[in-house]
PyMOL Python script that loads the backbone (N, CA, C, O; Angstrom):
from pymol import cmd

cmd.read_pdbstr("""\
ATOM      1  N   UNK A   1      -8.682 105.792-131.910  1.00  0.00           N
ATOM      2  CA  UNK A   1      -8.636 105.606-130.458  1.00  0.00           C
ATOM      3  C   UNK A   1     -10.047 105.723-129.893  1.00  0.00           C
ATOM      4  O   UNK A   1     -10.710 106.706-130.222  1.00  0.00           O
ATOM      5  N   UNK A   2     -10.508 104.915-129.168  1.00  0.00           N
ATOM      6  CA  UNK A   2     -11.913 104.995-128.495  1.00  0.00           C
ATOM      7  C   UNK A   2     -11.821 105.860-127.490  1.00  0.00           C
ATOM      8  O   UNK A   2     -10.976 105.813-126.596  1.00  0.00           O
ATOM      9  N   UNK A   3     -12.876 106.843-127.639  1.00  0.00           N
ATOM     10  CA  UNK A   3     -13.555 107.225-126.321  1.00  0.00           C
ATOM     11  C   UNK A   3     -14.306 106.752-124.621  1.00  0.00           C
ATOM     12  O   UNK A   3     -14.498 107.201-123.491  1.00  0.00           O
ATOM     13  N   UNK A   4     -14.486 105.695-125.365  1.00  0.00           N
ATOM     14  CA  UNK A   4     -15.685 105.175-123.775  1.00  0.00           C
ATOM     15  C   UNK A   4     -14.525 105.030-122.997  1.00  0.00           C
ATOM     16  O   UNK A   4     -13.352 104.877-123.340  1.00  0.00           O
ATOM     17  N   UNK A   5     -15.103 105.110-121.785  1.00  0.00           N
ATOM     18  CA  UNK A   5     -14.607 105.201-120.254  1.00  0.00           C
ATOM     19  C   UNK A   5     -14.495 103.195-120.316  1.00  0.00           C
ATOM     20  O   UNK A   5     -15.111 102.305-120.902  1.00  0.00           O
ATOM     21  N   UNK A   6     -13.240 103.279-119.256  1.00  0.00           N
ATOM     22  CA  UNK A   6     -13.482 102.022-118.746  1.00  0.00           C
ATOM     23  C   UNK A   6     -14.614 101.832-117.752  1.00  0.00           C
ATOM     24  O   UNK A   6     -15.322 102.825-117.586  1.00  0.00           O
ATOM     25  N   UNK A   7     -14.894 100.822-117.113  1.00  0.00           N
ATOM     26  CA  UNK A   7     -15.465 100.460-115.844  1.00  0.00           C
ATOM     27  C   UNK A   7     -15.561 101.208-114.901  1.00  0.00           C
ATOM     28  O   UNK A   7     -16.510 101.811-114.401  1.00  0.00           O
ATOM     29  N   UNK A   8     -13.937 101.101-114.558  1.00  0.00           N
ATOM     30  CA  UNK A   8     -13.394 101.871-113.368  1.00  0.00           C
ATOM     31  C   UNK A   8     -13.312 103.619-113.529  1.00  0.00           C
ATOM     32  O   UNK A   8     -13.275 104.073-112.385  1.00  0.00           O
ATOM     33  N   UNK A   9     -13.277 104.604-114.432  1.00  0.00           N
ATOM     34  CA  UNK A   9     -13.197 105.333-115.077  1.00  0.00           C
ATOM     35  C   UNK A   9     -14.970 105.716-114.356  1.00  0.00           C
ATOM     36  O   UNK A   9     -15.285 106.511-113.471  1.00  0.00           O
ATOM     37  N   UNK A  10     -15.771 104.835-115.127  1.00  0.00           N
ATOM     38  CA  UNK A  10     -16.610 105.206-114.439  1.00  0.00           C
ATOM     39  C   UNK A  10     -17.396 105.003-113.489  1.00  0.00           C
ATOM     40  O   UNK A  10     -18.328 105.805-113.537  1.00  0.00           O
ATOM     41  N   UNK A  11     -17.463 104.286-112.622  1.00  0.00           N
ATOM     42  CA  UNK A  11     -18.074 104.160-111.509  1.00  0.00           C
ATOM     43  C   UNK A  11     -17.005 105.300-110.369  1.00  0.00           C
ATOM     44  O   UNK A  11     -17.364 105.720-109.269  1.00  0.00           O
ATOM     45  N   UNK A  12     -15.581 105.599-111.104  1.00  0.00           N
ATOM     46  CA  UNK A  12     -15.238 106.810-109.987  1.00  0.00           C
ATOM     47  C   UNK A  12     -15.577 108.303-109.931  1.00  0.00           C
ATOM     48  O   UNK A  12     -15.239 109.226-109.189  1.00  0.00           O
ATOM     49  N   UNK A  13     -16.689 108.143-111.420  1.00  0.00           N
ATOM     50  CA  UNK A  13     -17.197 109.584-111.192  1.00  0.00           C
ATOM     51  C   UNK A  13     -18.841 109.205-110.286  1.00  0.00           C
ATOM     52  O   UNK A  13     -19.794 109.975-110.173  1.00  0.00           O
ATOM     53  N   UNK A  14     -18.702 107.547-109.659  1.00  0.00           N
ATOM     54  CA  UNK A  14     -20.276 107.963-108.983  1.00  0.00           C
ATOM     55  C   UNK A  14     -19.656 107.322-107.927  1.00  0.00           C
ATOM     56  O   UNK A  14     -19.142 106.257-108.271  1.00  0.00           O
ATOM     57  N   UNK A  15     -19.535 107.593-106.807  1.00  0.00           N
ATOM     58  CA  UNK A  15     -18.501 107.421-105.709  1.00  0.00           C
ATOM     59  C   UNK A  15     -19.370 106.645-105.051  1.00  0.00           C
ATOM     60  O   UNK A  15     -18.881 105.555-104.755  1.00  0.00           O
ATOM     61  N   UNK A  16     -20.529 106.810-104.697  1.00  0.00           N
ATOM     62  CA  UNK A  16     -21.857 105.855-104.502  1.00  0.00           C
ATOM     63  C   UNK A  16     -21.723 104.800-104.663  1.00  0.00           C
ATOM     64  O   UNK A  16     -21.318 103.934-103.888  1.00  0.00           O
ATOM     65  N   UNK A  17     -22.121 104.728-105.928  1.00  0.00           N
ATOM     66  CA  UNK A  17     -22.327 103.441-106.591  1.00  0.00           C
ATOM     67  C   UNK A  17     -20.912 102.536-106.401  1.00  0.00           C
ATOM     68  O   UNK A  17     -20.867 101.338-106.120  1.00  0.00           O
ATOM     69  N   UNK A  18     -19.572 103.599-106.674  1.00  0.00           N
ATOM     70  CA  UNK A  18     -18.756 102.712-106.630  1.00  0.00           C
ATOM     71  C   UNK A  18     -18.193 101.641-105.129  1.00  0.00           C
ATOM     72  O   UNK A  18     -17.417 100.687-105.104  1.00  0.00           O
ATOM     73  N   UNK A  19     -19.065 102.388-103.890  1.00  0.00           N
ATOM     74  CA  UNK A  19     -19.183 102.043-103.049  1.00  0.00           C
ATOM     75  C   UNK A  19     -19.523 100.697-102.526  1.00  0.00           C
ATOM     76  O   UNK A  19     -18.914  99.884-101.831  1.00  0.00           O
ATOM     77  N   UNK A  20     -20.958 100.731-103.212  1.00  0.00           N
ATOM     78  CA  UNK A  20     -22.031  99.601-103.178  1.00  0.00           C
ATOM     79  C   UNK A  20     -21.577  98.511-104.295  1.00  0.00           C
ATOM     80  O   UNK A  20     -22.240  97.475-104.255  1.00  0.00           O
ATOM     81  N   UNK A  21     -20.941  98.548-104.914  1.00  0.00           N
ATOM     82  CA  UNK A  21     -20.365  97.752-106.187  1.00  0.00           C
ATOM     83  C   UNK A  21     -18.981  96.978-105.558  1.00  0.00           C
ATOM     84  O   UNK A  21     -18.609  95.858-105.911  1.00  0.00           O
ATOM     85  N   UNK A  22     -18.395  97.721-104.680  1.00  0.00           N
ATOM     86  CA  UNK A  22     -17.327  97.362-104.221  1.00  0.00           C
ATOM     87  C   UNK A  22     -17.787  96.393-102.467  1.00  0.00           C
ATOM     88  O   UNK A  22     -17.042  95.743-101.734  1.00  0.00           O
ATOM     89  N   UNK A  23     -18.755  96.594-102.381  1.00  0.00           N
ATOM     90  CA  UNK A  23     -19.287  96.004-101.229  1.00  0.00           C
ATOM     91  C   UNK A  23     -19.760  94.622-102.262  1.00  0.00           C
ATOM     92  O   UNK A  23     -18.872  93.774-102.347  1.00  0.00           O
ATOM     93  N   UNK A  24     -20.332  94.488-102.607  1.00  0.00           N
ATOM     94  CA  UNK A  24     -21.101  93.136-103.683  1.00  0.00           C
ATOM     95  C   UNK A  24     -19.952  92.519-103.973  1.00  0.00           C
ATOM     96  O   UNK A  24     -20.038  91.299-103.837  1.00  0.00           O
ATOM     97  N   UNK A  25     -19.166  92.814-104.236  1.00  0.00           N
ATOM     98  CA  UNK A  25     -17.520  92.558-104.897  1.00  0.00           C
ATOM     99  C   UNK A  25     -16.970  91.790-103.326  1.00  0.00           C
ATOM    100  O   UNK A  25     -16.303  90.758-103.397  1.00  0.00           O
ATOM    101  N   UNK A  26     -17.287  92.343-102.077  1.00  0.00           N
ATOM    102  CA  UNK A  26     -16.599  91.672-101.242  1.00  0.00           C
ATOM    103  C   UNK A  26     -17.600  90.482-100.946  1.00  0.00           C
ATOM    104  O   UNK A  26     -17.248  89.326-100.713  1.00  0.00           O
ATOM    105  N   UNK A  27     -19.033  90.992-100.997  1.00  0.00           N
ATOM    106  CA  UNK A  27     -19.724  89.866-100.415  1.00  0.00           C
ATOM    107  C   UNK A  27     -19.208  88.622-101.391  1.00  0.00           C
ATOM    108  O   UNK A  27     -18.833  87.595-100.826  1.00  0.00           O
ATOM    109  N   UNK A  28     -19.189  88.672-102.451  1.00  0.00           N
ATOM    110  CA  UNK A  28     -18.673  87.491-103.665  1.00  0.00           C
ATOM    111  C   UNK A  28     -17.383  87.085-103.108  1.00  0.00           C
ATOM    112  O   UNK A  28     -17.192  85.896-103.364  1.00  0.00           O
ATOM    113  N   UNK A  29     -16.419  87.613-102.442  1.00  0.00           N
ATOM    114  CA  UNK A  29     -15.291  87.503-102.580  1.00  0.00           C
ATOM    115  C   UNK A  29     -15.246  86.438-101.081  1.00  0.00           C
ATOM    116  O   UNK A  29     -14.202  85.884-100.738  1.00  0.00           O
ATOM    117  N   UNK A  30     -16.208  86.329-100.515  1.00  0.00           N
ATOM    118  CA  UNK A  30     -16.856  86.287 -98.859  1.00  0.00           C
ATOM    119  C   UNK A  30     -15.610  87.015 -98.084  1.00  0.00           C
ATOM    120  O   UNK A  30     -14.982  86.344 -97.265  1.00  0.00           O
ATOM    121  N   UNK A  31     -15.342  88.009 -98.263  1.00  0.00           N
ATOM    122  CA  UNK A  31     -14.186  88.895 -97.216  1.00  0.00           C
ATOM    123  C   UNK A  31     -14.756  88.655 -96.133  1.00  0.00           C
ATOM    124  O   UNK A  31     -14.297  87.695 -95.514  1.00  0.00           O
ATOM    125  N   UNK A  32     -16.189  89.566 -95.369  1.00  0.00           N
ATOM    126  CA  UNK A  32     -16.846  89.716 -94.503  1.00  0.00           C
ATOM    127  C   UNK A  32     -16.727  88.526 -94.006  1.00  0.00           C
ATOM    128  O   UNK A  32     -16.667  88.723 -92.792  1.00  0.00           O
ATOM    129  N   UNK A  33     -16.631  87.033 -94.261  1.00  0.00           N
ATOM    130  CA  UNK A  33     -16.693  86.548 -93.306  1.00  0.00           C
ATOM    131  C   UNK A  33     -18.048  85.525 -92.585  1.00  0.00           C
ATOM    132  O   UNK A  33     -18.042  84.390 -92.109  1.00  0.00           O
ATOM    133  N   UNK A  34     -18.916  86.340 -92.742  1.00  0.00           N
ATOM    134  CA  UNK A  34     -20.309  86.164 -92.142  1.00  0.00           C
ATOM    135  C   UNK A  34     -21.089  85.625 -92.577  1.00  0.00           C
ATOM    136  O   UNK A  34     -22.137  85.549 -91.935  1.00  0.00           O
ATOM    137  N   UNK A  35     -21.006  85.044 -93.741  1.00  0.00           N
ATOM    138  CA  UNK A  35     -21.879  84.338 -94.898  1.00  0.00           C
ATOM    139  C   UNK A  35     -21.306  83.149 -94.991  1.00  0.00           C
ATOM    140  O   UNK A  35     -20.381  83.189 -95.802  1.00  0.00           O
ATOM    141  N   UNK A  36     -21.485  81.920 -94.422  1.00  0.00           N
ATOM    142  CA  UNK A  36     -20.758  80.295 -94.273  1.00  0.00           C
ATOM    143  C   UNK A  36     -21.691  79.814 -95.159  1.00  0.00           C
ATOM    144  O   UNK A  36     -21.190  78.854 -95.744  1.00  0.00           O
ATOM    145  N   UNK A  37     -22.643  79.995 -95.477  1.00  0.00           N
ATOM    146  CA  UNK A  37     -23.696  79.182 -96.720  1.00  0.00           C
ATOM    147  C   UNK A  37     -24.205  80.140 -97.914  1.00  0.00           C
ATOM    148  O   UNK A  37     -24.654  81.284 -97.989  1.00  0.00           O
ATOM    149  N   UNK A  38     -23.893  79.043 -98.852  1.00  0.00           N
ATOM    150  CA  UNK A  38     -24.615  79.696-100.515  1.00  0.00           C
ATOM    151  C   UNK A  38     -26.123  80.396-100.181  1.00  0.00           C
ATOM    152  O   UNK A  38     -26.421  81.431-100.777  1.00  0.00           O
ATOM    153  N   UNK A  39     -26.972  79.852 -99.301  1.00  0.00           N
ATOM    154  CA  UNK A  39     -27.821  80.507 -99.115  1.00  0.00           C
ATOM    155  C   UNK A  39     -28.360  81.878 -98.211  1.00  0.00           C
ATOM    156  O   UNK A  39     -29.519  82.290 -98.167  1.00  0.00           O
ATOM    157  N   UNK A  40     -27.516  82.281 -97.715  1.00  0.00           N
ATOM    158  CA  UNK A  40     -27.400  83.276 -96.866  1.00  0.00           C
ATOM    159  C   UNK A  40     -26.641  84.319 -97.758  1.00  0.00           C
ATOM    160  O   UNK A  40     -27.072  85.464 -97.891  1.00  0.00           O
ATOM    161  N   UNK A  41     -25.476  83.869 -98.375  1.00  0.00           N
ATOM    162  CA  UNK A  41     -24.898  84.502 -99.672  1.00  0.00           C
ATOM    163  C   UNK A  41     -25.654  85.166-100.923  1.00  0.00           C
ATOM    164  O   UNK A  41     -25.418  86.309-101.311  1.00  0.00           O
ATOM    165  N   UNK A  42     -26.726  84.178-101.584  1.00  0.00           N
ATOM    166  CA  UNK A  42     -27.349  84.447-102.087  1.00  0.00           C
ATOM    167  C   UNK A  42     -28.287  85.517-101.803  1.00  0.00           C
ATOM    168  O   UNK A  42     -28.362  86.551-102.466  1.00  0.00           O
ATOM    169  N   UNK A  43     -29.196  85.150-100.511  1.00  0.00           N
ATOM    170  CA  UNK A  43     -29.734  86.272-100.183  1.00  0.00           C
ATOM    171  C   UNK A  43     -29.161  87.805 -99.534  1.00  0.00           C
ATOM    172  O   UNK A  43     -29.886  88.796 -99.448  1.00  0.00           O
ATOM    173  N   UNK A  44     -28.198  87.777 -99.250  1.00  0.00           N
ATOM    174  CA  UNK A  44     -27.370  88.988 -99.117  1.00  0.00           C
ATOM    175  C   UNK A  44     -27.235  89.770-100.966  1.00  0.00           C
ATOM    176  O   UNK A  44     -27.646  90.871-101.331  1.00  0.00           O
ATOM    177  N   UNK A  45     -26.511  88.688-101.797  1.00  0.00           N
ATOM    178  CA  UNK A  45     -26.376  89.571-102.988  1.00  0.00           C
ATOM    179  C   UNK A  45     -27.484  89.746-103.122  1.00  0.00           C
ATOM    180  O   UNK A  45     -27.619  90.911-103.496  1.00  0.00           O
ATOM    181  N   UNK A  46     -28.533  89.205-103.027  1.00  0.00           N
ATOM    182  CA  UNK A  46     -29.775  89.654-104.171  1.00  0.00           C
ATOM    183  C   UNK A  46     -30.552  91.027-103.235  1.00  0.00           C
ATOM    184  O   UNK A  46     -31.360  91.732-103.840  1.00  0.00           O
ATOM    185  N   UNK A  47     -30.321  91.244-102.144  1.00  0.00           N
ATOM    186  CA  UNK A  47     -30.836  92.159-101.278  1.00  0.00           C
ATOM    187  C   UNK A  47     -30.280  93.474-101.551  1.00  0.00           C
ATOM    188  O   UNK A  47     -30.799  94.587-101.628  1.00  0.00           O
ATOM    189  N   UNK A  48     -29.062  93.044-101.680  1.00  0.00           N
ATOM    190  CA  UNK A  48     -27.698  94.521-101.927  1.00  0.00           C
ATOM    191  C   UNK A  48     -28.228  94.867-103.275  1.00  0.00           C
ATOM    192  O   UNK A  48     -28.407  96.045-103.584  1.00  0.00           O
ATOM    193  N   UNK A  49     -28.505  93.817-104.146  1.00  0.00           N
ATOM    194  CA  UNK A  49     -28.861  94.052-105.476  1.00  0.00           C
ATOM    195  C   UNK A  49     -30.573  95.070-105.742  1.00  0.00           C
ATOM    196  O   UNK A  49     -30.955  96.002-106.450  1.00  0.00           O
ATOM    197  N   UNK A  50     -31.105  94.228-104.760  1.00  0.00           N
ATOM    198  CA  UNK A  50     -32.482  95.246-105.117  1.00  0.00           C
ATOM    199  C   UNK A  50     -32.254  96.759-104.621  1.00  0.00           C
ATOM    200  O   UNK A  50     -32.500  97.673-105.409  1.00  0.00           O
ATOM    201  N   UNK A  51     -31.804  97.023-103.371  1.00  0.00           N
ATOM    202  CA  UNK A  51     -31.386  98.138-103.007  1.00  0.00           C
ATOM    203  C   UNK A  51     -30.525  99.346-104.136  1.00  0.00           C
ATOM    204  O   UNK A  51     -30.881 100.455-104.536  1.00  0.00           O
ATOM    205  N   UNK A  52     -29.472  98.661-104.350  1.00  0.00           N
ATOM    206  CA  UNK A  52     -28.746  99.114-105.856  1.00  0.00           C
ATOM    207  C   UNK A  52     -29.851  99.633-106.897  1.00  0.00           C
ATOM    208  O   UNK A  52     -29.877 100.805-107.274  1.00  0.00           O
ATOM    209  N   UNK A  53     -30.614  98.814-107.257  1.00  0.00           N
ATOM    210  CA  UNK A  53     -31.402  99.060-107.803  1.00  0.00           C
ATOM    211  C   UNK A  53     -32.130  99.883-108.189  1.00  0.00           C
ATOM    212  O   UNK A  53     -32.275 100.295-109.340  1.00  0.00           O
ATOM    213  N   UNK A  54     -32.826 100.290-106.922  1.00  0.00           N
ATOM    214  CA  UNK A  54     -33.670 101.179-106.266  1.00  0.00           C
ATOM    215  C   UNK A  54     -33.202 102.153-106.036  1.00  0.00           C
ATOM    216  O   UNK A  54     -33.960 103.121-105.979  1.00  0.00           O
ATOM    217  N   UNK A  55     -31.737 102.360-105.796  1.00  0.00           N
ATOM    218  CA  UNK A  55     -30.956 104.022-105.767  1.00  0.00           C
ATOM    219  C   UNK A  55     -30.988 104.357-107.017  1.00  0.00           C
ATOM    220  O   UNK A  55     -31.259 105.521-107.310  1.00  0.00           O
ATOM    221  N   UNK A  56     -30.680 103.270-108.144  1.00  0.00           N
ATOM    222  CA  UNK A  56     -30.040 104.056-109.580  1.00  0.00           C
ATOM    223  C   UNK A  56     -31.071 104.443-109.735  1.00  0.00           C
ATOM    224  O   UNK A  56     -31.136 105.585-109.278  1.00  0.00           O
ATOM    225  N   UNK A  57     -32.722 103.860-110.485  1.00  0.00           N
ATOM    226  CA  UNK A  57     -33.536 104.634-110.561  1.00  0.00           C
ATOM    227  C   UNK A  57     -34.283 105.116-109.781  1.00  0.00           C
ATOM    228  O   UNK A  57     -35.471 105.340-110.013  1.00  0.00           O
ATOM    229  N   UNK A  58     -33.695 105.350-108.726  1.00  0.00           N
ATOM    230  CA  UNK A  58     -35.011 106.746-107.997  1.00  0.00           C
ATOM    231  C   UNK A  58     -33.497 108.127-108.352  1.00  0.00           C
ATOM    232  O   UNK A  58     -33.785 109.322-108.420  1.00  0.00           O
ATOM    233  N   UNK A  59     -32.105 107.660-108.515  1.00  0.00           N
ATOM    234  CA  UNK A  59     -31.530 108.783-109.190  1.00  0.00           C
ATOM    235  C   UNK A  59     -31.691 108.966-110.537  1.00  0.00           C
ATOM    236  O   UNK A  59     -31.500 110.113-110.942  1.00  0.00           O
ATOM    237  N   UNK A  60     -32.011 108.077-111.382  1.00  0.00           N
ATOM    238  CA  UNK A  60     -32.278 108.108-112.771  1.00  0.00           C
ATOM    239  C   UNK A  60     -33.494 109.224-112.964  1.00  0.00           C
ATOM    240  O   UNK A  60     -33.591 110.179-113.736  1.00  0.00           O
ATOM    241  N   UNK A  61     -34.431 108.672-111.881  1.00  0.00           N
ATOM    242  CA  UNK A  61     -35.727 109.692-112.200  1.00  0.00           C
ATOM    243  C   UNK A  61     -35.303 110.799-112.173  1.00  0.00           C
ATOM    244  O   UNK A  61     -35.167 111.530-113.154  1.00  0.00           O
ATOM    245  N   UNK A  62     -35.060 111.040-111.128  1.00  0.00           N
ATOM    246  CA  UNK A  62     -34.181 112.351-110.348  1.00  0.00           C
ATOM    247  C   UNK A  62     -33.937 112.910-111.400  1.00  0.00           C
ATOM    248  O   UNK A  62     -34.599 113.904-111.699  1.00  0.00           O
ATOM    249  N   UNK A  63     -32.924 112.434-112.255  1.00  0.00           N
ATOM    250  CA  UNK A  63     -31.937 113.463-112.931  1.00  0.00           C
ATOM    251  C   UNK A  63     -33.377 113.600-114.499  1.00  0.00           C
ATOM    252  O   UNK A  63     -33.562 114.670-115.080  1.00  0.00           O
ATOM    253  N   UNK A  64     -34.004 112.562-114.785  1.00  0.00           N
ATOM    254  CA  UNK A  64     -34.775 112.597-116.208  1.00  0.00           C
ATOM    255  C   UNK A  64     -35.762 113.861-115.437  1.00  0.00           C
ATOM    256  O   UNK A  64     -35.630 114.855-116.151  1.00  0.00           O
ATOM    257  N   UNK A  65     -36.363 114.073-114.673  1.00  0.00           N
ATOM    258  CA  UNK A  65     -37.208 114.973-114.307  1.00  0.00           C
ATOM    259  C   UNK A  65     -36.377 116.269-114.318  1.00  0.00           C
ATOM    260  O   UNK A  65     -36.860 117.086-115.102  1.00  0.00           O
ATOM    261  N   UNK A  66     -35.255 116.711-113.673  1.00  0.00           N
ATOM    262  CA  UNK A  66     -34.486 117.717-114.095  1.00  0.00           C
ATOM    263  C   UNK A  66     -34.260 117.908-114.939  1.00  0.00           C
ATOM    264  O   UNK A  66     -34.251 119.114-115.183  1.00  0.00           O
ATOM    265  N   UNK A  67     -33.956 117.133-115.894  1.00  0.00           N
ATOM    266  CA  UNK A  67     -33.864 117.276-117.124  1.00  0.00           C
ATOM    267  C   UNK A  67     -35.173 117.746-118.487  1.00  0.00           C
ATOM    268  O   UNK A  67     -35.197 118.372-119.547  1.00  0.00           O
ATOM    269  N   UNK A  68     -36.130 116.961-117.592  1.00  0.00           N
ATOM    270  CA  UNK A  68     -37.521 117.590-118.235  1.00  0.00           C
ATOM    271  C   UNK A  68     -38.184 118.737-117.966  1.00  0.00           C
ATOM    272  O   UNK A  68     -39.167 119.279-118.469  1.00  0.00           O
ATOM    273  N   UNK A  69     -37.463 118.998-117.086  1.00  0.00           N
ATOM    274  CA  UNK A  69     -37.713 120.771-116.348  1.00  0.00           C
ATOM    275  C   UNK A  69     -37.043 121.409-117.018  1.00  0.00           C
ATOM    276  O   UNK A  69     -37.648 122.161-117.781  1.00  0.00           O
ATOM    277  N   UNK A  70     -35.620 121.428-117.066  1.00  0.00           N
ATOM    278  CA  UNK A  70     -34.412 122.245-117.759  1.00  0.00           C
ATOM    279  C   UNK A  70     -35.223 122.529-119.149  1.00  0.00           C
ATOM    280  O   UNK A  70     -35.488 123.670-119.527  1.00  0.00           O
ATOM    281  N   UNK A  71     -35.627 121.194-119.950  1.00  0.00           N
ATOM    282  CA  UNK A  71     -35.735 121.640-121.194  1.00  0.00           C
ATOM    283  C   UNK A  71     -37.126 122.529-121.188  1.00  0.00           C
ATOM    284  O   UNK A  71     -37.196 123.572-121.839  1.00  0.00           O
ATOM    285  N   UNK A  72     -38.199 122.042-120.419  1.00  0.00           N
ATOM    286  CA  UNK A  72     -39.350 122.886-120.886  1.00  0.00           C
ATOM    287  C   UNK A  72     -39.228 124.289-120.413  1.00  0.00           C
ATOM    288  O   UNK A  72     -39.925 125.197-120.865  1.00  0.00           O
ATOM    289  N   UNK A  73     -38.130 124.481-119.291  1.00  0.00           N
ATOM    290  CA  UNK A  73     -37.626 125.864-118.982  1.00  0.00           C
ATOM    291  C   UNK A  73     -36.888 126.667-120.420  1.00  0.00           C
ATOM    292  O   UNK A  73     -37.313 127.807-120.610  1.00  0.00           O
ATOM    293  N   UNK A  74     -36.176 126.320-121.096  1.00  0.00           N
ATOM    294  CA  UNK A  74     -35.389 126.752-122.022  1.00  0.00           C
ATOM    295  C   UNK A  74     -36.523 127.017-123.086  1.00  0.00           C
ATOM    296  O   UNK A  74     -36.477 128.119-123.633  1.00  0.00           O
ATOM    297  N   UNK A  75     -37.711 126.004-123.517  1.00  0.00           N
ATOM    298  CA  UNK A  75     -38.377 125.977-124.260  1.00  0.00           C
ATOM    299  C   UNK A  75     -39.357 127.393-123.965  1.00  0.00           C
ATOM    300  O   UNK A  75     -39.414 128.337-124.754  1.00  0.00           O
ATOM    301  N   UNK A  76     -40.013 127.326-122.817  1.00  0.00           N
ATOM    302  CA  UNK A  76     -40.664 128.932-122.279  1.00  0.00           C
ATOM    303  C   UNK A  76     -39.633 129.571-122.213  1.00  0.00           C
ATOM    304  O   UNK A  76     -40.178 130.639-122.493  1.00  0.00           O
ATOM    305  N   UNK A  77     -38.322 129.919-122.048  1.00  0.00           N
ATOM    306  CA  UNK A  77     -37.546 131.191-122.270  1.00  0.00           C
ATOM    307  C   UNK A  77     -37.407 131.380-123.435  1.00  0.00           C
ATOM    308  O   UNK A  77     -37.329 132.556-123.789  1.00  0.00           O
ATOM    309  N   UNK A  78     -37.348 130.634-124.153  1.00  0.00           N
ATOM    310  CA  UNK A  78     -37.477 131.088-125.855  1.00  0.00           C
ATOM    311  C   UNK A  78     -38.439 131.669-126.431  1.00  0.00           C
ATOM    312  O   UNK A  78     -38.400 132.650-127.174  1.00  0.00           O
ATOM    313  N   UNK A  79     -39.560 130.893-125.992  1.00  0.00           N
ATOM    314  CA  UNK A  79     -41.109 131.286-126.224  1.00  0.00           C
ATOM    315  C   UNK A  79     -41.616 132.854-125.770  1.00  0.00           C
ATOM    316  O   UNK A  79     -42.614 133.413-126.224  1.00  0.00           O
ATOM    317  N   UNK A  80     -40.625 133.449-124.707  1.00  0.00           N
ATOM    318  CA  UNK A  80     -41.426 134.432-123.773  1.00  0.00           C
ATOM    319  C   UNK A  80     -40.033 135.562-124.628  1.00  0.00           C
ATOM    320  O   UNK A  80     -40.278 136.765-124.535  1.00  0.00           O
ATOM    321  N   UNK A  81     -39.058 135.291-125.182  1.00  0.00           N
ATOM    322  CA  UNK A  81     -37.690 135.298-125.948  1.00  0.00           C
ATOM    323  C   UNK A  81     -38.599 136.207-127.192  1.00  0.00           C
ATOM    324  O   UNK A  81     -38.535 137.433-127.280  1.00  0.00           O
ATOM    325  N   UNK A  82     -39.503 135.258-128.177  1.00  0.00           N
ATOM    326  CA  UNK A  82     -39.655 135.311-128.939  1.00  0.00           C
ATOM    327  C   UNK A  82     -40.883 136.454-129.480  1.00  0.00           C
ATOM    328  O   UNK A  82     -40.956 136.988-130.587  1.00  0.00           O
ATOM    329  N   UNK A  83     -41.950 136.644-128.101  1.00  0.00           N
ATOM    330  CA  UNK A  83     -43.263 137.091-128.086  1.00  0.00           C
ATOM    331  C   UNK A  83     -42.404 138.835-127.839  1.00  0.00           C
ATOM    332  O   UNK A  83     -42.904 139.926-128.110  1.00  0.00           O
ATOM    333  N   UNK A  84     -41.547 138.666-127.476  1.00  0.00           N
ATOM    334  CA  UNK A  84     -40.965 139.980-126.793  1.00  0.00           C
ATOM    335  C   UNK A  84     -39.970 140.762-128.058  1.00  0.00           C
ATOM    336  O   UNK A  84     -39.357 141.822-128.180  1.00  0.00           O
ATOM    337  N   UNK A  85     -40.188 139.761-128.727  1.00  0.00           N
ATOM    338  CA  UNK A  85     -38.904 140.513-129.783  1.00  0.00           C
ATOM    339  C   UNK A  85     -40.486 140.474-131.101  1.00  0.00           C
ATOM    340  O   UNK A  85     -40.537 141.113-132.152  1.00  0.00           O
ATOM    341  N   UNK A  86     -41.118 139.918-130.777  1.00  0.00           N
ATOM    342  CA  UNK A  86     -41.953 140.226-132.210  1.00  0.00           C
ATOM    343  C   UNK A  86     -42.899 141.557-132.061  1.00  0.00           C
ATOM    344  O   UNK A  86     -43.259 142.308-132.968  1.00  0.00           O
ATOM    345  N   UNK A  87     -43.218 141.642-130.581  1.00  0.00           N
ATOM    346  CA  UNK A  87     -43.991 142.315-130.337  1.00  0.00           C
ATOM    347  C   UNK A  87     -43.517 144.134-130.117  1.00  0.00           C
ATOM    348  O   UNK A  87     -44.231 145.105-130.369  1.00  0.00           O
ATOM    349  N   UNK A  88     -42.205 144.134-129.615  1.00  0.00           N
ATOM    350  CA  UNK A  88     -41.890 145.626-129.809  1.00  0.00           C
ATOM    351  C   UNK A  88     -40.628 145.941-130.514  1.00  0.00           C
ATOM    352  O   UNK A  88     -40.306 147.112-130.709  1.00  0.00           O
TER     353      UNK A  88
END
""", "prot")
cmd.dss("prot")
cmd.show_as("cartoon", "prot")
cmd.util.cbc("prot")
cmd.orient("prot")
């Protein structure tokens, strides 16, 4: 039996994203309405798209920099762990 998440599975643990995904989904779908030409269409998706974009990695960074903190934190608690147990 596989593990991976579907699609939907996961974009509902990023409520965000699943937001903005579901907006792109209508602009395609033209729900809104407001878009009568391929070219106005076009430039709407590709706008929503750079934006998208631009959230995942400025959260991507986000989380890789926490993450590069966490570890070099764990790495000096070990280190300061280690000087303390050799030394008395």
């Amino acid at each position: 039996m596989s593990t991976s998440k579907t699609l939907a599975e996961k974009l509902a643990a990023h409520p965000e994203l699943e937001k903005r995904v579901s907006e792109l989904i209508s602009l395609v779908e033209a729900k809104s309405g407001h878009l009568d030409r391929a070219d106005e269409a076009e430039e709407a998706v590709i706008e929503n798209l750079k934006e998208l974009g631009n959230e995942l990695l400025t959260d991507w960074g986000a989380h890789k920099e926490k993450q590069k903190f966490e570890e070099a934190h764990d790495l000096h608690s070990e280190s300061n762990t280690k000087k303390k147990t050799s030394t008395g």
